[in-house]
N, C-alpha and C positions, 0 to 999 in steps of 0.2 A: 710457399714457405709457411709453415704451419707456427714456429713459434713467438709468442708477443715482440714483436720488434720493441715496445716502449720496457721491456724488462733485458733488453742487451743492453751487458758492459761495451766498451768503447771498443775495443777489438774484435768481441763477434759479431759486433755494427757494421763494421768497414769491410770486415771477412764478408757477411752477406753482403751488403752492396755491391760486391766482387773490387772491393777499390784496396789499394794496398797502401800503406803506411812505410814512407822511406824515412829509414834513417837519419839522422841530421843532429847537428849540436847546438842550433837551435837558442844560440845568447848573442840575443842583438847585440852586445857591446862588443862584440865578437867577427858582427857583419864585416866584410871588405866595403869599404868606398873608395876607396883608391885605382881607380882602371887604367893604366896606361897603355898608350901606345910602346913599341921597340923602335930600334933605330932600323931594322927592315922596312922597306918600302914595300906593302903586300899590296895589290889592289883586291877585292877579292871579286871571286865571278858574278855572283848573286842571279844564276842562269832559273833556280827552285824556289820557287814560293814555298813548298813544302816537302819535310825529308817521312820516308817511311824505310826504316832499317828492320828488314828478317834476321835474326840472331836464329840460324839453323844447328839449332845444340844438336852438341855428338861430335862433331868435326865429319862433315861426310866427305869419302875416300874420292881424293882428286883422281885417280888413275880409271876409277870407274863412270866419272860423272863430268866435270868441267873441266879437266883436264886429261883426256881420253887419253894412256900408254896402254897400248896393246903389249903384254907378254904371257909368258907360260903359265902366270896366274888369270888369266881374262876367262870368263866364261863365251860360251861360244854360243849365247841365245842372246846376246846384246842388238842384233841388228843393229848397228853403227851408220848413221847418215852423216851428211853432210850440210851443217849449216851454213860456213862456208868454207873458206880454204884451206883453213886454220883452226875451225872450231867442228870437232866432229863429236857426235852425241849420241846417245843406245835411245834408241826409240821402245827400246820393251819398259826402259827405266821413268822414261820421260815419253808418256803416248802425245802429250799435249807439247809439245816442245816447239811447236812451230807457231804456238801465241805468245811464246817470251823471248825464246833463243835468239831472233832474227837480230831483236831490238837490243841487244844484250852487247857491253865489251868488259871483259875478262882481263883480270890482273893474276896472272899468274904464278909472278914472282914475290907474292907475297911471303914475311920470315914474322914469326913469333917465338921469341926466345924463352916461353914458360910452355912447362909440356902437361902440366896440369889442369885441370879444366876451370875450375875455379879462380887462380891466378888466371888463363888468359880471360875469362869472362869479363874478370875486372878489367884488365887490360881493354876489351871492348868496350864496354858501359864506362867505364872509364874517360880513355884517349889515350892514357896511362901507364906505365908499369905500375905495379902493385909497390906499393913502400911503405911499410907496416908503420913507422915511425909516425907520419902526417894521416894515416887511414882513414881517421876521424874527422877532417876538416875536407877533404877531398869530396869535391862533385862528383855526381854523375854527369858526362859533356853536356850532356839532355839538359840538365839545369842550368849552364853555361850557356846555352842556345836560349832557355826561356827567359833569361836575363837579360842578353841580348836583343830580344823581339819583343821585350815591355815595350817599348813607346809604339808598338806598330798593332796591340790590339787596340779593340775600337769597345764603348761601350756596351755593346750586345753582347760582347764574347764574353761566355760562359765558362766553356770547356778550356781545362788548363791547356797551356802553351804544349807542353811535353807529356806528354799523352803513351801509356804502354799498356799491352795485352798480354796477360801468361805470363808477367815476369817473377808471380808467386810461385809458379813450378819449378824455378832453377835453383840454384844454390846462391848464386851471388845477385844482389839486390842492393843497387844505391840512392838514395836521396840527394840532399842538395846542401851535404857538408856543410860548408863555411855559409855557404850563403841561407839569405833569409827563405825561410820553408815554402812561401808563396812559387818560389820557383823549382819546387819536387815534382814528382810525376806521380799522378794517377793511374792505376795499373788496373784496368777491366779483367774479371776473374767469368772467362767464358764456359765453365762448368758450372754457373750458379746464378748467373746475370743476369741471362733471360728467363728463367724459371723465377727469378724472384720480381722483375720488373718489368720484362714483356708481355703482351696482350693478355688475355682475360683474367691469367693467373694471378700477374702482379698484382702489388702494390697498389692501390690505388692514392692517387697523389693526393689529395685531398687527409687522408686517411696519415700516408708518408709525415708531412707535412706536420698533422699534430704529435704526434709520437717523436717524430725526429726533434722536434723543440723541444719535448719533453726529456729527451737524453741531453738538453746543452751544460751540461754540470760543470763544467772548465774551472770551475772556483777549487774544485775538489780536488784537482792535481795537485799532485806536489813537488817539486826538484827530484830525480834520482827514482823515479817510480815510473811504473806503466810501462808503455812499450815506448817513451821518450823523454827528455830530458826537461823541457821547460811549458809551460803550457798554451804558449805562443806556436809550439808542432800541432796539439789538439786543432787549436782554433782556425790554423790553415786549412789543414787536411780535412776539419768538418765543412770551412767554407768552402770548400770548393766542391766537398760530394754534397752540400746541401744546393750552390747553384747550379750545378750539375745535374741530380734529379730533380728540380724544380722547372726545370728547360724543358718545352716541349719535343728541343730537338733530339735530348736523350732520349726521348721514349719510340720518335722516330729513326733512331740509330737505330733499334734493337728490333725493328719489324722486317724481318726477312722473310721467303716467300720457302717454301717446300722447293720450289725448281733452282731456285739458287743455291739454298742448301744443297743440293745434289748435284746441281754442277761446280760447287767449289770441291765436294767430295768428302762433306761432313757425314752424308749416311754411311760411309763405310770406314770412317775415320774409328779406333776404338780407344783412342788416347782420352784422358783425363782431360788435356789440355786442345781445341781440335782447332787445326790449322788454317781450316775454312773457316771455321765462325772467326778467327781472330782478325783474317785476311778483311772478310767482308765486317768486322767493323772496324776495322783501318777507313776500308774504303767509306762506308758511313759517315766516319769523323770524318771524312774530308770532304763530303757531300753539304754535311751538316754547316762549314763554312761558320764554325761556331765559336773559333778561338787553338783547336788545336794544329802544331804546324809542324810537331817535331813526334813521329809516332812509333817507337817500337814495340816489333813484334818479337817474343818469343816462340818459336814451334819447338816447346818443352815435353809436347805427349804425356809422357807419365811422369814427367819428371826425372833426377837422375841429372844423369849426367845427358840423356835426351837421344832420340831412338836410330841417332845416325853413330852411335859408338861402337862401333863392329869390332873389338878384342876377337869376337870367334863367329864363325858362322855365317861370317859376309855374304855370300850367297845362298844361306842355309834355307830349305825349304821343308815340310812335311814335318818330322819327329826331328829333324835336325835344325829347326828355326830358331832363331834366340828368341827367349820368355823376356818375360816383364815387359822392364823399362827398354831393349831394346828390339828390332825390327831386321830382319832383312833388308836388303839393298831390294829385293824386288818386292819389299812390301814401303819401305820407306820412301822411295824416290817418288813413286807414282800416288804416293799419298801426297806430298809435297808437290808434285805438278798439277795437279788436276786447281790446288787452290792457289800456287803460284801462277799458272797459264788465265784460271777464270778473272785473277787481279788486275794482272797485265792487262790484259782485250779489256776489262769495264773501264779501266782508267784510260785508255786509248781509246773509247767512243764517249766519254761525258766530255762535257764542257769545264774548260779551265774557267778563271776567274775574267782571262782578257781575250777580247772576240778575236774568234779562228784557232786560238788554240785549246787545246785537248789538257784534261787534268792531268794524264802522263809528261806534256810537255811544262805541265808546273809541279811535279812530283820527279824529287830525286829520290828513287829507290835502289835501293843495296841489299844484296843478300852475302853475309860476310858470316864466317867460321872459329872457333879457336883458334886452329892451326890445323894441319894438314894429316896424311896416313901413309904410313911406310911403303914405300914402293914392291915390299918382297910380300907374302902371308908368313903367317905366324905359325907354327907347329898346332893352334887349335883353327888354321882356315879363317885368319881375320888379320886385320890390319892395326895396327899399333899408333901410337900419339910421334907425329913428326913435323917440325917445327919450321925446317929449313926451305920450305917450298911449299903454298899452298894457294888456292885463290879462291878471289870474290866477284864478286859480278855488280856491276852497274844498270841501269837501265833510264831513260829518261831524263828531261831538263838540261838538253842540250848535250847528253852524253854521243859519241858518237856510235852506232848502231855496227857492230861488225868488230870494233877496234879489238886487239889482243896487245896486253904489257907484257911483257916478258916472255921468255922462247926457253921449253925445258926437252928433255929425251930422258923421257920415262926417270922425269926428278934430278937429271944434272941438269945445272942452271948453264944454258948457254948464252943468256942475253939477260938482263935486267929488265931491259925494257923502257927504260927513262935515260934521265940527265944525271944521273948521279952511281958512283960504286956501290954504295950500300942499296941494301931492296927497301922496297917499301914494306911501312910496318902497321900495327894499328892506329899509331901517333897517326897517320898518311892520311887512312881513312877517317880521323877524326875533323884534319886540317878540311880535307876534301868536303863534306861536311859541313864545316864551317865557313868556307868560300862561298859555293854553291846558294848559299842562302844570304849573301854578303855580308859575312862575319871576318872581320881581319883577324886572323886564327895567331895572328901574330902578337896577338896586345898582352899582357901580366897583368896578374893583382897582386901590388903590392903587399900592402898591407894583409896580411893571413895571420890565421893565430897562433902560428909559429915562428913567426917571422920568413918563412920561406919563402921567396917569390911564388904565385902560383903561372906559369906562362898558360896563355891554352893549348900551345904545341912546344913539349921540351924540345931542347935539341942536346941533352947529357945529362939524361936521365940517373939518378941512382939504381945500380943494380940491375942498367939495363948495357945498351952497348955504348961503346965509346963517345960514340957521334952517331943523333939524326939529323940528316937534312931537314931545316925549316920547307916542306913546302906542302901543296896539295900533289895529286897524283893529275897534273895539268892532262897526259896522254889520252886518258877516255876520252877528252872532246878533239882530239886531233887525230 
């Protein structure tokens, strides 16, 4: 990086840093203290010491990919296997499928009732429907989970609780609303990271170190200016990229080798955003055993709405390929496997925390979608935004290896797949989530600054459906 770091303003600081600035409103007098329990009895699982959620923008097309319908649209170079009875997958799309699929169980009956990508993103990052009304007060779950697992860091930990990669490349981007800025997320910027702070090139800390003291200006802020509102967000977000780059363990997150770059499948990667570098510093942060326990990945590529949006050209190859921001199915999948399959197998041979088990067996990982893609093509050869049917994948921390929720034919729903009539929704995958890691998904904060209950799992949402069931998605461990 060639320019004086001690002459950046506060926002092309944290830009280089690759660390992102969430949202928040940020007036202690404003904080929630109030946490109750409901009158549910939850217990929760607490099977994960740690979550790592792939947020795969675009919504990739369930008929081609996790939930294989053969029809008159299918191309006929899928070579289709068998992983198992139930779960059949295109080997052209996915070469590596046989280091994640085995371990994998599939909810298929997933429903998202916004067909926008933006509203559902919220809805992910969320837990939430979108309700413009409270927007501003509203968590990220992430910061909900880092609130929760305050008493369970230990003085050495550095790296914040909620930890994200790539989440500068999408459109929707949340902080930690109501609650105090300590429990925001840190969003590592894998275009700019390691050129400004790994080996010879970086930074030298020593060097970081005076300069970054020399930018502590916090006096200077004012109410209503900058990119936040009170200068209690500055003073978070610099503590934490200050003990963050101060950690020797950040500078070993960011040492990867030439053969691992290549087999996560960053040399052929040509996104903005690259899915291997974000995977293997997930896996870093959890190595690093530094404080982060809650890590989402974005695979944003260029940005956009993110390279699995196939409006046209689903299959397109040569002069017929979609540009830009989006990807072929036979360019996108197998970029996504190569760094999804390398994740899987390193975290299923390191060592977890407690002896004989594997960090897979203490890592709940999810790879979860907007929503889903029309079962028909479209007049330009691509698949369209469909809400009513789509799935996600589990893997790990006691999930069970093989499991399938829901039973569809080619997108009628013929089975849910649970205890309940309605499907499960994003609320599901947030509870899930929140169990998992022994979070009672069931508690409110009262006190909000609207007076609105805030629950961690609605069950009669504004502007969403009638009724959710309170629960987790208990089936992947059964």
């Amino acid at each position: 990086m060639q320019r004086d770091i001690s002459k950046l303003n506060r926002r092309d600081l944290l830009k280089a840093l690759g660390i992102g600035l969430g949202a928040t409103i940020a007036d202690s007098a404003a904080w929630p203290r109030k946490i109750q329990a409901q009158g549910n009895k939850i217990t929760p699982r607490g099977t994960a010491r740690n979550v790592v959620v792939l947020q795969n923008c675009g919504a990739m097309s369930p008929p081609e990919t996790l939930d294989f319908n053969e029809s008159k649209w299918t191309a006929k170079d899928l070579d289709i296997q068998m992983v198992n009875a139930d779960f059949p997958i295109s080997k052209t799309l996915f070469p590596n499928y046989q280091k994640w699929a085995p371990r994998a169980a599939l909810v298929h009956s997933m429903m998202e009732n916004s067909l926008v990508h933006f509203a559902a993103w919220y809805h992910s990052i969320a837990g939430r429907a979108l309700n413009a009304a409270i927007v501003k007060e509203i968590p990220a779950f992430g910061s909900v989970v880092s609130m929760e697992l305050e008493n369970q860091r230990r003085e050495t930990d550095t790296f914040p609780t909620f930890l994200s990669v790539d989440m500068w490349n999408i459109r929707c981007q949340m902080g930690s609303g109501m609650l105090p800025p300590r429990y925001g997320r840190l969003d590592l910027n894998t275009s700019n990271i390691f050129e400004t702070f790994a080996g010879d090139t970086g930074m030298p800390q020593a060097l970081l170190e005076k300069r970054f003291g020399g930018l502590s200006r916090l006096t200077e802020v004012s109410s209503g200016k900058g990119v936040g509102d009170k200068a209690e967000e500055y003073e978070a977000d610099y503590a934490y990229a200050y003990k963050l780059l101060m950690d020797p363990r950040f500078r070993k997150m960011l040492q990867l080798t030439e053969e691992e770059k290549k087999r996560y499948g960053v040399d052929k990667d040509p996104g903005n955003a690259k899915i291997g570098l974000a995977l293997l510093l997930a896996r870093n942060a959890l190595l690093a055993d530094a404080g982060a326990r809650f890590i989402w990945v974005s695979n944003s590529y260029k940005g956009g709405n993110g390279s699995f949006d196939n409006h046209n050209q689903l299959y397109g190859r040569g002069a017929l390929a979609p540009k830009n921001e989006q990807m072929s199915i036979y360019e996108s999948a197998p970029r996504l496997d190569a760094a999804l399959g390398s994740f899987i197998e390193d975290l299923s041979k390191l060592p977890g925390k407690q002896a004989g088990k594997t960090l897979l067996d203490e890592t709940l990982f999810v790879m979860m979608h907007e929503f889903g893609r029309t079962p028909d093509m479209n007049s330009v050869a691509g698949r369209d935004h469909f809400g009513l049917i789509y799935t996600d994948m589990y893997i790990g921390a006691g999930v069970k290896a093989g499991r399938i929720v829901g039973k569809t034919n080619n997108y009628k729903m013929l089975d849910v797949g649970w205890g309940h009539k309605e499907q499960p929704m994003k609320d599901h995958f947030a509870s899930t989530i929140y169990s998992a890691l022994g979070i009672d998904y069931s508690k409110k904060i009262a006190d909000t600054p609207s007076g609105r209950a805030y629950e961690y799992q609605q069950t009669a949402p504004l502007g969403g459906p009638a009724f959710i069931p309170r629960t987790e998605i208990h089936e992947i461990y059964s």
